[in-house]
C-alpha positions as CSV (number, residue, x, y, z in Angstrom):
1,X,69.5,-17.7,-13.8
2,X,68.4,-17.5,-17.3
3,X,66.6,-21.0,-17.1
4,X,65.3,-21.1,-14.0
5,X,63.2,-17.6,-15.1
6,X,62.4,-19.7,-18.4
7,X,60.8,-23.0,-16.2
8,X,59.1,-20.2,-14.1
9,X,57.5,-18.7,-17.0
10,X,56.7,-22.0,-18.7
11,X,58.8,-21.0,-21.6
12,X,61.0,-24.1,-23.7
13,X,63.9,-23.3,-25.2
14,X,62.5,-23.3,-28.6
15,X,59.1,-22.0,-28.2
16,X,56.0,-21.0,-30.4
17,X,55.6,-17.5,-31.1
18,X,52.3,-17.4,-32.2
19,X,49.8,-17.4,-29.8
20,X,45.9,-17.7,-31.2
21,X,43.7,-17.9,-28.3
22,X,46.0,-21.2,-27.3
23,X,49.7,-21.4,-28.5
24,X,50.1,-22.6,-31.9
25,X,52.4,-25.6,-31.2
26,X,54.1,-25.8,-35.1
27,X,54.5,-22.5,-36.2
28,X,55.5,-22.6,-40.1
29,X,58.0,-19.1,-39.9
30,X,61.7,-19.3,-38.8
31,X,63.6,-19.9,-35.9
32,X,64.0,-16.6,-34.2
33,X,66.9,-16.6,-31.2
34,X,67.1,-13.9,-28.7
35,X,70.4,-13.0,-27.6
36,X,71.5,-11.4,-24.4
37,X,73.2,-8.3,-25.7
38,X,75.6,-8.0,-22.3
39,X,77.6,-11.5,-23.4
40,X,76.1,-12.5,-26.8
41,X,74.9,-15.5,-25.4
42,X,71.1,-17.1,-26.5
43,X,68.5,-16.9,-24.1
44,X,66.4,-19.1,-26.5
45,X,64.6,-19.4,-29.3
46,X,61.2,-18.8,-30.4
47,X,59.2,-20.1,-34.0
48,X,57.6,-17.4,-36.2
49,X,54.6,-17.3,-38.2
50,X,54.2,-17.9,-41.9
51,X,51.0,-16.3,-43.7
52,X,48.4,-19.1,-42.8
53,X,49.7,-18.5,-38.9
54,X,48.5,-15.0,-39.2
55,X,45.6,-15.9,-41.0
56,X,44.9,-18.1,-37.6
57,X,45.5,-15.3,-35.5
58,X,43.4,-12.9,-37.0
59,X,40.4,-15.6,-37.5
60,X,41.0,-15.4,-33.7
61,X,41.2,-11.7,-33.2
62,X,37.9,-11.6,-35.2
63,X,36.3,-14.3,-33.0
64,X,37.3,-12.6,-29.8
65,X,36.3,-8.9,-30.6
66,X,33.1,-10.4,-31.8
67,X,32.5,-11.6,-27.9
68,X,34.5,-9.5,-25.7
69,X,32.4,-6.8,-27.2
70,X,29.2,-7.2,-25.5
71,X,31.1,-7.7,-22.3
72,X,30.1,-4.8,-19.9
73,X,32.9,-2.7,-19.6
74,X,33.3,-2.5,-16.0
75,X,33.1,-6.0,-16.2
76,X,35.9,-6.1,-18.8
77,X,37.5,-3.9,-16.4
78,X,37.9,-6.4,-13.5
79,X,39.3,-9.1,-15.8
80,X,42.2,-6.0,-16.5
81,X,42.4,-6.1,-12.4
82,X,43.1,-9.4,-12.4
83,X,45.7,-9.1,-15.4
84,X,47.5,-6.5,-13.1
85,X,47.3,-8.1,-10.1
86,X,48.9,-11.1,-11.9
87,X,51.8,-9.2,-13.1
88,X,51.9,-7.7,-9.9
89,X,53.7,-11.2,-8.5
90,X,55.9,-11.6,-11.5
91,X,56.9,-8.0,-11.4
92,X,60.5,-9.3,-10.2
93,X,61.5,-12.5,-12.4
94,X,59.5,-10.7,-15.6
95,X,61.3,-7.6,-14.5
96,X,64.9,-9.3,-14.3
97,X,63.7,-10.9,-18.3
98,X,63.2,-7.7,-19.7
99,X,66.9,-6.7,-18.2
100,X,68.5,-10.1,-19.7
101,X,66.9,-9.4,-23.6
102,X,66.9,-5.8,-23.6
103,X,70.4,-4.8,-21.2
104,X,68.1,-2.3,-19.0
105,X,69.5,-2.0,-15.7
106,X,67.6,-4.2,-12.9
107,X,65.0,-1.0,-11.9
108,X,64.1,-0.3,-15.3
109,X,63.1,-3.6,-16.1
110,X,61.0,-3.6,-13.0
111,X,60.0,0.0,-13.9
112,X,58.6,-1.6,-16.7
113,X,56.2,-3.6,-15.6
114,X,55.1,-1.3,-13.1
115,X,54.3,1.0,-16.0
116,X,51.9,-2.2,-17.4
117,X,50.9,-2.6,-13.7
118,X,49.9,1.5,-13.6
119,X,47.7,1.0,-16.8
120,X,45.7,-1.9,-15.4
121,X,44.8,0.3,-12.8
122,X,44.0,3.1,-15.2
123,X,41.9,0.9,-17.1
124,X,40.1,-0.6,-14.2
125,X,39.0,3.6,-13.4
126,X,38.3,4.0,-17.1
127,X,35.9,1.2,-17.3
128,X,33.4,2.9,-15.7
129,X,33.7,6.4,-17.5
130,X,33.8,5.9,-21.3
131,X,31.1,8.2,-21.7
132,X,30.2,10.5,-24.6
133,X,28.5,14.0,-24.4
134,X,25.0,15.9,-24.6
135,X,24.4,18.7,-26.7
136,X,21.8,21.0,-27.1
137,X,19.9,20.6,-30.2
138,X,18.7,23.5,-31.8
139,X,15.1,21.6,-32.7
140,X,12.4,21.2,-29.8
141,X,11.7,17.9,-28.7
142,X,15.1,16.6,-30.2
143,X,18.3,15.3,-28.0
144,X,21.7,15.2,-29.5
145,X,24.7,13.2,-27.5
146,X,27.5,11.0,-28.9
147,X,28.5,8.0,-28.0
148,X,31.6,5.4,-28.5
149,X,32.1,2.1,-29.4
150,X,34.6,-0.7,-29.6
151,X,36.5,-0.5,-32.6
152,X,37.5,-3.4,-34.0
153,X,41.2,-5.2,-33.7
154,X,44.0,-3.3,-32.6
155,X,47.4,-3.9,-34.3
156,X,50.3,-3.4,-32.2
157,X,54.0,-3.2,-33.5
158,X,56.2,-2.1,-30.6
159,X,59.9,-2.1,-30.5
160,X,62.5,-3.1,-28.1
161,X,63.6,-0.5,-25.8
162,X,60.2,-1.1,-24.2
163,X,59.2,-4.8,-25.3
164,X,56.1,-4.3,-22.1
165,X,55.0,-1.4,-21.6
166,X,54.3,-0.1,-25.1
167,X,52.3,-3.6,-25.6
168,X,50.2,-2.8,-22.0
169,X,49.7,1.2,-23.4
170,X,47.8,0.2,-26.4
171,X,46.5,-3.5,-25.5
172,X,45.0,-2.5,-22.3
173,X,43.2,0.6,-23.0
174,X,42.1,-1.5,-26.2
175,X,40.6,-3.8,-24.5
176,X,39.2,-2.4,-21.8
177,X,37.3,-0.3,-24.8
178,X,35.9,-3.9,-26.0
179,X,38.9,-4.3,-28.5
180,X,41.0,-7.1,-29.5
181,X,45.1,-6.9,-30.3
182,X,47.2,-8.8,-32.2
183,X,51.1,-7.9,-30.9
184,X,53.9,-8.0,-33.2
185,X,57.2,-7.3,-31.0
186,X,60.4,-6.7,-31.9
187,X,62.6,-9.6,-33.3
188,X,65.2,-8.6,-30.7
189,X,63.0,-9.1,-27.3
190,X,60.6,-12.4,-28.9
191,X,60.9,-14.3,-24.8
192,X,59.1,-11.2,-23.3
193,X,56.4,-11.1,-25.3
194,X,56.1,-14.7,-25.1
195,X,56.4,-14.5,-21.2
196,X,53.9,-11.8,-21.0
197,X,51.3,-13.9,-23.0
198,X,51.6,-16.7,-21.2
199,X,50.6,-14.5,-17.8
200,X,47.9,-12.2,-19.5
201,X,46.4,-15.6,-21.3
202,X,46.0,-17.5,-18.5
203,X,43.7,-14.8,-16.7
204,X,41.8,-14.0,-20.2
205,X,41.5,-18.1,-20.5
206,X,40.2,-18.5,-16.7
207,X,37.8,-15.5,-17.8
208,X,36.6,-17.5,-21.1
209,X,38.0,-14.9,-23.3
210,X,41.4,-16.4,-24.5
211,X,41.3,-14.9,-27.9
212,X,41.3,-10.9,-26.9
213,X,44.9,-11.2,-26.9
214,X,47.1,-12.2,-29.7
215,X,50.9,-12.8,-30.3
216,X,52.1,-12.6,-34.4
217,X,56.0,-12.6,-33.9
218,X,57.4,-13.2,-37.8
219,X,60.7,-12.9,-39.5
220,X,61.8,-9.3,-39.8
221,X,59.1,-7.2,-40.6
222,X,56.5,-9.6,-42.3
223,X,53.8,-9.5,-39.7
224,X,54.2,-5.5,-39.9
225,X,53.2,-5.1,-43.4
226,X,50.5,-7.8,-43.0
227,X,48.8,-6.1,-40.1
228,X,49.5,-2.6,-41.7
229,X,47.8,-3.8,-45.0
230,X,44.8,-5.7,-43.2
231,X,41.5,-4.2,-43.7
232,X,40.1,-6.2,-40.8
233,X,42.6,-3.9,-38.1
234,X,41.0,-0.7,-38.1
235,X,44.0,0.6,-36.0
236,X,47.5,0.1,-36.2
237,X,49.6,2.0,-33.7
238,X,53.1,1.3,-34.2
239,X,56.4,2.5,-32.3
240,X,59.8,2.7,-33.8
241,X,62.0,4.9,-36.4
242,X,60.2,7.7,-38.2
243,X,61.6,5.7,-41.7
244,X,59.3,2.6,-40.3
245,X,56.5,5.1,-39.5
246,X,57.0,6.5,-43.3
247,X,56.4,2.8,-44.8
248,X,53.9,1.4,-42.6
249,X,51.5,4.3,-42.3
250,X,51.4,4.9,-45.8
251,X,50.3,0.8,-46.2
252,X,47.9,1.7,-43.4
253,X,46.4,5.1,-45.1
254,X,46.4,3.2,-48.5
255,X,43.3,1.6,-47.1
256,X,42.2,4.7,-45.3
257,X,42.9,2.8,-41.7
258,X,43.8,4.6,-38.8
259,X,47.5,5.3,-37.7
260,X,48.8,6.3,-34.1
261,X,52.8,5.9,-34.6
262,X,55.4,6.7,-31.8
263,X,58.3,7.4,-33.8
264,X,61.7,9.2,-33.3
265,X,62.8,11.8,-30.7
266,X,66.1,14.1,-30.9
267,X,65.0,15.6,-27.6
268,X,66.8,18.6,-26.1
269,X,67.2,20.7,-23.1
270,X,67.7,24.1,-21.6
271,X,69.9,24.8,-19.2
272,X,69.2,28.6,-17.3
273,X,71.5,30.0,-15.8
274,X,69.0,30.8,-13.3
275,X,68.6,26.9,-13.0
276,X,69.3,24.9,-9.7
277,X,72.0,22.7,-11.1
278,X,72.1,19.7,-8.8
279,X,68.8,19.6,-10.3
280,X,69.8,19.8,-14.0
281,X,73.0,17.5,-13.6
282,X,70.9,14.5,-12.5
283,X,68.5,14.9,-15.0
284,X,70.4,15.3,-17.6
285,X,72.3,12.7,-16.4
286,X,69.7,9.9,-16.3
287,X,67.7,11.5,-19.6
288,X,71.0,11.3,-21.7
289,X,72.8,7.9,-20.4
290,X,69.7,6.0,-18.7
291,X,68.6,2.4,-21.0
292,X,71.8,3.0,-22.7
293,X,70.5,5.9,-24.9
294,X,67.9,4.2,-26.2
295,X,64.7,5.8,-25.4
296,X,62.6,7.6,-27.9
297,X,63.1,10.2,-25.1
298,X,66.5,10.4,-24.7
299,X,67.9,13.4,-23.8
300,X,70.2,13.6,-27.3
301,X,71.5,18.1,-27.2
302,X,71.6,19.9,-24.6
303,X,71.6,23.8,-24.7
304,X,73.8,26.0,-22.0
305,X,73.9,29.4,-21.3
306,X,76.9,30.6,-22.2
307,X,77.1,32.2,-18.4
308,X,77.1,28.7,-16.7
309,X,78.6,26.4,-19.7
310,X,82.2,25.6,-18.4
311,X,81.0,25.5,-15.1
312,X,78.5,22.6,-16.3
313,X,80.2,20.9,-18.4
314,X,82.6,20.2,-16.1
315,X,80.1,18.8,-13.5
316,X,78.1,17.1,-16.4
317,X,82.0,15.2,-17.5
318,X,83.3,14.1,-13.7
319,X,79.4,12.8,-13.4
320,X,80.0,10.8,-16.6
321,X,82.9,9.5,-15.3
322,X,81.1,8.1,-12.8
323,X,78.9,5.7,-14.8
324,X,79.1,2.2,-14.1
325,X,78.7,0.5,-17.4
326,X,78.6,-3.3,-17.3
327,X,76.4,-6.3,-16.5
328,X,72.7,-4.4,-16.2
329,X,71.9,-6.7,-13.1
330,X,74.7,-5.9,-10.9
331,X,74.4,-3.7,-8.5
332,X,75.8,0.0,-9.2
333,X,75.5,-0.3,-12.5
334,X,73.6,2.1,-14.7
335,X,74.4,1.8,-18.4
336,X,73.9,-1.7,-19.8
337,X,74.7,-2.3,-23.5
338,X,73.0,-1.5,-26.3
339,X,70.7,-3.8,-28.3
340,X,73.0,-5.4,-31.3
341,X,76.3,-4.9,-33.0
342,X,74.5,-2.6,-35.4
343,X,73.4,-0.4,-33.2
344,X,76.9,-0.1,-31.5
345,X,78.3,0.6,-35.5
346,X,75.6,3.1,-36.0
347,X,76.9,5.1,-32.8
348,X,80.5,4.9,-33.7
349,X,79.7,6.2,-37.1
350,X,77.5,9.1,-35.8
351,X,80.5,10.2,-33.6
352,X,83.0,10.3,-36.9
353,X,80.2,12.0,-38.5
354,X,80.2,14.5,-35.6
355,X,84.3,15.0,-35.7
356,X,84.3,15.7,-39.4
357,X,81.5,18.3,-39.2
358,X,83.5,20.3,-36.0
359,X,82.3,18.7,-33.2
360,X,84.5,17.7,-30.2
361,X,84.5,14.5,-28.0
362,X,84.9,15.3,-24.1
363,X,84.3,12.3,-22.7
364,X,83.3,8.5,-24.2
365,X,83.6,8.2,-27.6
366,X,84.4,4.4,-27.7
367,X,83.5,1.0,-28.1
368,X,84.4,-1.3,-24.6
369,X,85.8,-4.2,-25.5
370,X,84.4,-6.7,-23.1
371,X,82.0,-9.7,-24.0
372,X,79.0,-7.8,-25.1
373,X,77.8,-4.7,-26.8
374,X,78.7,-2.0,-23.9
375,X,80.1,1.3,-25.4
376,X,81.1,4.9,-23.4
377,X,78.5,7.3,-22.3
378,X,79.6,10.4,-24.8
379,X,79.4,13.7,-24.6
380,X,80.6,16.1,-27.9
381,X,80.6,19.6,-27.9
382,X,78.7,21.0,-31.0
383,X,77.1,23.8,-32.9
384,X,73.3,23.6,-34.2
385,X,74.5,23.8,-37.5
386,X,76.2,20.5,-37.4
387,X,74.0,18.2,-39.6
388,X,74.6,14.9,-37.6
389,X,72.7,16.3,-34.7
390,X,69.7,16.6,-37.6
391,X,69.2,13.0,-37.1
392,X,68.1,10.4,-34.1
393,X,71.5,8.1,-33.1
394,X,69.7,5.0,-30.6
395,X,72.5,5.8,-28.7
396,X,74.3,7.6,-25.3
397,X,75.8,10.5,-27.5
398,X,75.0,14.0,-25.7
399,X,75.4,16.9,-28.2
400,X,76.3,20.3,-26.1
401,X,75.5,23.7,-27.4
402,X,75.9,27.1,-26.0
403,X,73.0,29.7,-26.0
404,X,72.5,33.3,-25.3
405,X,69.5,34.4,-25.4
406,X,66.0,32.2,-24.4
407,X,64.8,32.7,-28.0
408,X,67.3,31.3,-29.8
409,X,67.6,28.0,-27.6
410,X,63.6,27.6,-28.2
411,X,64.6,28.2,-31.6
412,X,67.5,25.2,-32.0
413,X,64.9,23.2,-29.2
414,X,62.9,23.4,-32.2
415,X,64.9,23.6,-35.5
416,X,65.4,19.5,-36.2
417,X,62.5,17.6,-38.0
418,X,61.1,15.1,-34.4
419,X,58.9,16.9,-32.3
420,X,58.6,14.4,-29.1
421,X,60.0,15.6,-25.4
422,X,61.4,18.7,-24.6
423,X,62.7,20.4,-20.9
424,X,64.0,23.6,-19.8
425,X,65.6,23.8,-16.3
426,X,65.1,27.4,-14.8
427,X,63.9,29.3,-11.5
428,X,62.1,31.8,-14.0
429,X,58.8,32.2,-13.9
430,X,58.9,34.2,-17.3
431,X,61.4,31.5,-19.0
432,X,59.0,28.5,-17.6
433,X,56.3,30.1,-19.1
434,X,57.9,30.9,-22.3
435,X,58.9,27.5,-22.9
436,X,55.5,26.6,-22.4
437,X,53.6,28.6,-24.6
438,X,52.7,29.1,-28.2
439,X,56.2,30.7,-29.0
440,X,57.6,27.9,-26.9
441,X,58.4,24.1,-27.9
442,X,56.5,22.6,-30.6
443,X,57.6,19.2,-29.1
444,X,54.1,16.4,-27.3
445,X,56.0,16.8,-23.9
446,X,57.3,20.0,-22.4
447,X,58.5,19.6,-19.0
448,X,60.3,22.2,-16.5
449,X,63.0,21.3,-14.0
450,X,62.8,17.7,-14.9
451,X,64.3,15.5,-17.5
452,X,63.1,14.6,-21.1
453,X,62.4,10.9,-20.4
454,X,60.5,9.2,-17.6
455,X,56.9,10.0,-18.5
456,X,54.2,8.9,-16.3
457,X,51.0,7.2,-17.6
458,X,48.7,9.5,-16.4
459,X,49.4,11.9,-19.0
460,X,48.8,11.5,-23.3
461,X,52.2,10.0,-24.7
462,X,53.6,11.4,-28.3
463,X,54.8,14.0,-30.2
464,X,54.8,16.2,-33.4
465,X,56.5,16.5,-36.4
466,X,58.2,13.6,-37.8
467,X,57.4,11.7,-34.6
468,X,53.7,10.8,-35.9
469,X,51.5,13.2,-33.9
470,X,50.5,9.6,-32.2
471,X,49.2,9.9,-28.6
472,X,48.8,6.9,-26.1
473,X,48.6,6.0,-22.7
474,X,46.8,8.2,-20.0
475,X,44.5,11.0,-20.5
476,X,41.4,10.6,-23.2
477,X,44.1,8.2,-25.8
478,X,41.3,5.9,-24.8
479,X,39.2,7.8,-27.7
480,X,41.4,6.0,-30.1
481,X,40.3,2.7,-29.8
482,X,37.0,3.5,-30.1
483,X,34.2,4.6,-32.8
484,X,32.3,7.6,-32.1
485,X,28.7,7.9,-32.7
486,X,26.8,11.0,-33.2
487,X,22.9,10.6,-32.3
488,X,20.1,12.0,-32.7
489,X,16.4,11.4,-30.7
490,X,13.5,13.1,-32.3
491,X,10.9,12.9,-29.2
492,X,8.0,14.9,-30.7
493,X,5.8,14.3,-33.5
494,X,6.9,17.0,-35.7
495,X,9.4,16.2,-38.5
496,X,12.1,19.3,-38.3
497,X,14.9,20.2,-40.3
498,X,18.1,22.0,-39.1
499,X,19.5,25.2,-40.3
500,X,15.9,26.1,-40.6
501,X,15.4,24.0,-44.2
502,X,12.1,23.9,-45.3
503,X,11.1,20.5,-47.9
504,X,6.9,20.5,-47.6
505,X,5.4,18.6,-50.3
């Protein structure tokens, strides 16, 4: 399976993973080898870049901005249609990749790259409406309007959970805004990005812009700090843990760049008791356990009232004993693995962590000792006073609370440092609204009667707080990767001052 998707994507079993506008056959970094996190086995291997790689791939970036530019954006906006419509017949194999390097179950991989598919479309709509304002200018004869332009190159450092669509948020709207990227993935998920290159390339090259689109996959972190230090990326937007948001936007704000980070999310949700709670079970159900935890979205406490908490939490534990966890591409299954070893440490730890401080384990709780790194879906009962639940574990552990009155669940909705997605499930008009306003959650996303994760693209991505006050995807996030320009026409023959200034000679 594994290499008939690598022949189909053109991909060798030790392959560059630098591409500058062609692939850069000799890369001078380390052998990097992604590993199937369901039975440890390699998928293959990719080479990283050294310094004078990058330095080739921004040379490139430069070169590419410099011409894409002046392309007409509508006419930028077909070669994005033809970029979707490519991805469109590798949806399935690139789909079944993502599932092999990231353990996503089979229709999240594909949901994946329907998400990159959605934004082509977006873009293709936004091509033809990048448009600025008029105002009224308070001299006669004068017109005042704003208007953008491309930015510059566009630094992308995603992570794994989402080794695609992250990469199609920011490159797409980029370019379709006349911007280049250079993408540094994660070290865990190198054979997407490579994959993904080698489809969006071939449409740029057949388009005679092969350099809009870069690839910089390094050792570690390297390519990070180079692109967050880089005076020549005016942008950096980068997704992962608020501690690497901390480091690289200080680098980036150093040389007063711009930042859009994505960072962490300890996301809760509200149970009424007015809710309907078929409703609330299956949300919370796929929120808390769906990609194995490891959304920035995750669904990570989870606040009852105290009128319908047994009740729940009994539904919410048979559910949970339902859960297939095994091979992501089987069929039934819906909890893969997570990512590494360390991440499986990390969630046994946080579940100690939550024993010693009081809380107690319902259901999960353990590591499964089969051939990969597959764990329990867990659910601990808890207080909001417990410190643990302070913190973001990239994993399926489901903190339960208790709540009384509306006020105070708002008030532990909002009493940890992230500030990304947020849901309250009730049949109250009064509660919805509530929720939704001013006193409400302080979290980007606020949804009622569905879950914390599964955003659509349509909408501005991000959150608050420690979680970078970044915003991407749909919306007007197009604004970020461009320049605004404020001008001003003096039609008549009179030179005039505003605020009234007088300066005669």
């Amino acid at each position: 399976m594994i290499n008939e998707l690598l022949e189909k994507f053109g991909i060798h079993h030790t392959h560059s993973g630098v591409y500058a506008g062609d692939w850069i056959t000799r890369p001078e970094g380390m052998e990097i080898e992604s590993i199937n996190p369901s039975d440890k086995k390699p998928i293959a291997s990719v080479m990283s870049a050294s310094r004078k790689n990058y330095e080739q791939v921004v040379a490139s970036a430069v070169e590419g901005f410099e011409k894409w530019r002046k392309v007409p954006a509508p006419k930028r906006g077909d070669i994005i249609r033809q970029i979707g419509a490519a991805l469109r017949k590798n949806k399935k194999d690139l789909g079944l990749l993502i599932t092999l390097e990231t353990g996503k179950i089979l229709s999240e991989g594909q949901g994946e790259v329907q998400e990159m598919i959605d934004m082509c479309d977006f873009a293709l709509g936004l091509s033809r409406q990048l448009h600025g304002l008029t105002m009224a200018s308070e001299r006669k004869d004068h017109r005042l309007f704003e208007q953008w332009h491309p930015l510059g190159i566009v630094g992308i450092i995603s992570a794994f959970n989402f080794p695609a669509a992250v990469w199609a948020w920011n490159s797409i709207l980029a370019a379709i805004c006349g911007d280049s990227s250079i993408w540094k993935p994660s070290t865990h998920t190198p054979v997407t990005s490579v994959a993904i290159l080698g489809i969006v390339s071939s449409i740029m090259r057949e388009n005679g812009h092969a350099d809009v689109f870069s690839l910089c996959i390094s050792e570690m972190h390297l390519a990070a700090e180079w692109i967050a230090e880089d005076r020549r990326i005016p942008l950096v937007s980068a997704t992962g843990s608020c501690e690497m948001g901390k480091v690289l936007g200080s680098k980036v704000s150093q040389r007063l760049g711009r930042s859009l980070l994505e960072l962490g999310g300890n996301n809760a949700a509200i149970i009424s008791h007015s809710a309907n709670m078929e409703q609330a079970l299956r949300a919370v159900l796929f929120s808390a356990a769906g990609t194995a935890g490891q959304r920035c979205t995750t669904l990570r406490r989870l606040f009852l009232h105290d009128s319908i908490e047994i009740m729940f939490l009994e539904k919410l534990r048979e559910a949970y004993r339902g859960i297939k966890v095994g091979d992501p591409w089987e069929e039934g299954v819906l909890m893969g693995p997570l990512i590494s070893e360390n991440a499986v440490d990390k969630m046994m730890w946080a579940i100690q962590e939550a024993k010693k401080q009081g809380g107690k384990v319902l259901t999960g709780g353990n590591r499964i000792l089969d051939k990969g790194y597959f764990v329990e879906p867990t659910i601990i009962l808890a207080n909001p006073e417990m410190q643990i639940i302070q913190q973001e574990t990239f994993a399926p552990i489901l903190y339960v609370m208790p709540y009384h009155n509306l006020e105070d669940a708002i008030r532990y909705n909002n009493g940890v440092h992230q500030g990304l997605s947020s849901a309250i499930f009730t049949d109250s008009l009064r509660e919805a609204e509530e929720f939704l306003s001013y006193r409400g959650s302080d979290c980007g996303l606020a949804n009622v009667n569905i879950g914390t994760s599964g955003a659509e693209i349509g909408g501005a991505f991000g959150g608050e707080k420690d979680t970078g006050g970044g915003r991407e995807s749909g919306s007007d996030c197009w604004k970020n990767y461009m320049r605004r320009q404020t001008c001003t026409i003096n039609g008549g023959n009179q030179l005039q001052l505003a605020q009234g200034v007088r300066f005669d000679l």
